[in-house]
C-alpha positions as CSV (number, residue, x, y, z in Angstrom):
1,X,-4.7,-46.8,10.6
2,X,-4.8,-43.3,9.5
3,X,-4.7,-39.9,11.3
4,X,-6.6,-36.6,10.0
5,X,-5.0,-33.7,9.8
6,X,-6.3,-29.9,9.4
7,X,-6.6,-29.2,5.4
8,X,-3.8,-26.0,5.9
9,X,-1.2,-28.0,7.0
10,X,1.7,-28.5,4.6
11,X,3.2,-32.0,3.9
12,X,5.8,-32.9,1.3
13,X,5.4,-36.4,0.5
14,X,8.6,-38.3,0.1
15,X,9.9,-42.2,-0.4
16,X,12.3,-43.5,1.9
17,X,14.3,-46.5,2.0
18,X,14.3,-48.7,5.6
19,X,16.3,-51.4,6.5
20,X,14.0,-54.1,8.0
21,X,14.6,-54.3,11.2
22,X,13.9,-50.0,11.2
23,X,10.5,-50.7,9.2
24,X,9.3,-53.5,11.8
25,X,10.5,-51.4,14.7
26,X,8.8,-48.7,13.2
27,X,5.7,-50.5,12.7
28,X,5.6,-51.9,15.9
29,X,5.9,-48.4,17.9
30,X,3.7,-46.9,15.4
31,X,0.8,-49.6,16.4
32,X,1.8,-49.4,20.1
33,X,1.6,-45.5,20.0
34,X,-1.8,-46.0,18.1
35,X,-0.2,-43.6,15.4
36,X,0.6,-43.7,11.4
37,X,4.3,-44.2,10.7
38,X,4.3,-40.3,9.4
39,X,3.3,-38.6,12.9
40,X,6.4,-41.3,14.5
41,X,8.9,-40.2,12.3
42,X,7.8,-36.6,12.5
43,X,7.8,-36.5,16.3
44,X,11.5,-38.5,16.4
45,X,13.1,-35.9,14.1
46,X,11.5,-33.0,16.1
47,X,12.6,-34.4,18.9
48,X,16.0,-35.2,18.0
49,X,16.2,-31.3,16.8
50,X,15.1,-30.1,20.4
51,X,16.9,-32.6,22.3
52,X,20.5,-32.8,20.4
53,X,20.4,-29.6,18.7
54,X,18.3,-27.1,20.8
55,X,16.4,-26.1,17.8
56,X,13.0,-25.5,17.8
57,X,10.8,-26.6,14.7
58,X,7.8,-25.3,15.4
59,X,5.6,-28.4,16.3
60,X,2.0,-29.3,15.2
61,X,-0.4,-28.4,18.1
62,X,-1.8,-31.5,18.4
63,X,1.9,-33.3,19.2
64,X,2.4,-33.9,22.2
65,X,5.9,-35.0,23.5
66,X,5.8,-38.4,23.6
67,X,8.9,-40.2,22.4
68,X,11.7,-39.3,24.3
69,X,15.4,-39.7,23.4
């Protein structure tokens, strides 16, 4: 499954390491949320900065606020 996203957008590509029970979970919300494992992860952390940390990081438009904390 893969999204598209506008050519101006900037992404840094990085490798991380999951435990497997994270990567399953992760999988499995991804495929329920009909989203890549990118846009999840994304939208936790800018959610976890908004919610825990009152910090704004300037969303992508096209988020919407779907996972809640």
């Amino acid at each position: 499954m893969s999204l598209t996203t506008p050519k101006n957008v900037n992404r840094i590509y990085t490798g991380v390491t999951l435990e497997p029970p994270v990567a399953a979970y992760l999988d499995d919300l991804a495929d329920r949320m009909r989203m890549n494992r990118s846009w999840v992860l994304n939208t936790i952390v800018h959610e976890y900065a908004a919610f825990m940390e009152k910090k704004n990081l300037t969303p992508l438009s096209s988020r919407e606020r779907i996972i809640r904390l």
